[in-house]
One Martini backbone bead per residue (centre of mass of N, CA, C, O) as a GRO file, in nm:
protein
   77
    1UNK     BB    1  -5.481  -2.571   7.854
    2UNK     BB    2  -5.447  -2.501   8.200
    3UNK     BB    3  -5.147  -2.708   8.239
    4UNK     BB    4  -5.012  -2.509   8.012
    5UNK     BB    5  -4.773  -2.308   7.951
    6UNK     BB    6  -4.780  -2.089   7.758
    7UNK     BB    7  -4.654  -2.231   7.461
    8UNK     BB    8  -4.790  -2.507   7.495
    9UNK     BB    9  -5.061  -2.437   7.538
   10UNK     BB   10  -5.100  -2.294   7.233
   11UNK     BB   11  -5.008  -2.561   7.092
   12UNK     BB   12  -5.210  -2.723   7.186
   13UNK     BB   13  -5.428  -2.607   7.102
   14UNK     BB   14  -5.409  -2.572   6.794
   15UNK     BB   15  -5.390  -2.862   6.717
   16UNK     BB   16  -5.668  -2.954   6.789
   17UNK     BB   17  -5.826  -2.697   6.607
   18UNK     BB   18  -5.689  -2.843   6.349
   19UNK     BB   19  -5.852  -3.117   6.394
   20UNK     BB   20  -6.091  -3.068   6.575
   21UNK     BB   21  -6.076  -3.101   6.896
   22UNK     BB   22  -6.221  -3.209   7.181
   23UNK     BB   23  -6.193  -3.136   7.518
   24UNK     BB   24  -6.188  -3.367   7.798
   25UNK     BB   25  -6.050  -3.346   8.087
   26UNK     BB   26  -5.948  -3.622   8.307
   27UNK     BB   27  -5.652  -3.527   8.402
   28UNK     BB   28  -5.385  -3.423   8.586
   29UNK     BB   29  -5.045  -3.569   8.531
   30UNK     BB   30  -4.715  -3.628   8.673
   31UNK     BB   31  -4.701  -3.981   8.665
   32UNK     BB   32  -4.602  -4.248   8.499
   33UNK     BB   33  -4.764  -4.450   8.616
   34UNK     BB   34  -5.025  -4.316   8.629
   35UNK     BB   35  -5.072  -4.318   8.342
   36UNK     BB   36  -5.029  -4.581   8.268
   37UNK     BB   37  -5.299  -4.694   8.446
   38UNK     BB   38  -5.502  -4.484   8.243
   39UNK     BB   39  -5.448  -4.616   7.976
   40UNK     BB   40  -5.528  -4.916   8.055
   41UNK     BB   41  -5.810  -4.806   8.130
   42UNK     BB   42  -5.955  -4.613   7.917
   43UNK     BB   43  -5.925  -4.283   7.946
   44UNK     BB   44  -5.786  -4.214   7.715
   45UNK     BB   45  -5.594  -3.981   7.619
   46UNK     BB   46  -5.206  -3.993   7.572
   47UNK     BB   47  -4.914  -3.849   7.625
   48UNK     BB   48  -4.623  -4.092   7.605
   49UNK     BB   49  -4.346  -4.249   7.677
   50UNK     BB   50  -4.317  -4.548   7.537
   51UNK     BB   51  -4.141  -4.717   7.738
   52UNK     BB   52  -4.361  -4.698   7.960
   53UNK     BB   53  -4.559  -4.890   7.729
   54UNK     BB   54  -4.432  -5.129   7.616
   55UNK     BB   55  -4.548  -5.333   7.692
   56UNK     BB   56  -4.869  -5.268   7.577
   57UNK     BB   57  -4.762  -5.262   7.304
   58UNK     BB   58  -4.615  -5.545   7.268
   59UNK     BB   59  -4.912  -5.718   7.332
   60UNK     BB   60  -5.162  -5.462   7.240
   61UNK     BB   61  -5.284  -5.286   7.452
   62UNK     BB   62  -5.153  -5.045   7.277
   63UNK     BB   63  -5.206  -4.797   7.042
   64UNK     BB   64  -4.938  -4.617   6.880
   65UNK     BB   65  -4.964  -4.320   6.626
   66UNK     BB   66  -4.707  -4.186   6.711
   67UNK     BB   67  -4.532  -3.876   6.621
   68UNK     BB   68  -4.592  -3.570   6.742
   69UNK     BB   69  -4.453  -3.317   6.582
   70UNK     BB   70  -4.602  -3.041   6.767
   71UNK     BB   71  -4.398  -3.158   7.002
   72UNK     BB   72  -4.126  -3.117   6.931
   73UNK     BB   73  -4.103  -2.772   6.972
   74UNK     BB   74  -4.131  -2.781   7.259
   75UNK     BB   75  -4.060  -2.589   7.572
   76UNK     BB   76  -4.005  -2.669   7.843
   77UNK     BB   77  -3.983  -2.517   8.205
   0.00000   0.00000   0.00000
């Protein structure tokens, strides 16, 4: 993934070609209302922290699949 650097990008590759999964990235967001928005709307799949879509997960509107172990070890710059 292009905005993914270093370490971070070739583990979310790994991840990825691990389980088999094509990306087709359709947007680069660092603002969590603006994902919280892109989830709600069918946009695809989010890393996004809990708290963020709790109403959403809380009354079913969103279904997360739990923890990511592989991005447990990942240190962002």
């Amino acid at each position: 993934m292009d905005g993914l650097p270093g370490q971070a990008g070739a583990q979310h590759a790994a991840v990825a070609l691990h389980h088999g999964i094509t990306e087709r990235i359709a947007a680069e967001v660092d603002d969590m209302a603006m994902i919280r928005l892109m989830v709600r709307e069918d946009a695809g799949l989010a890393v996004i922290p809990p708290i963020v879509v709790r109403d959403e997960l809380g009354n079913g509107g969103l279904v997360g699949p739990g923890a990511c172990p592989a991005w447990s070890k990942v240190s962002w710059p």
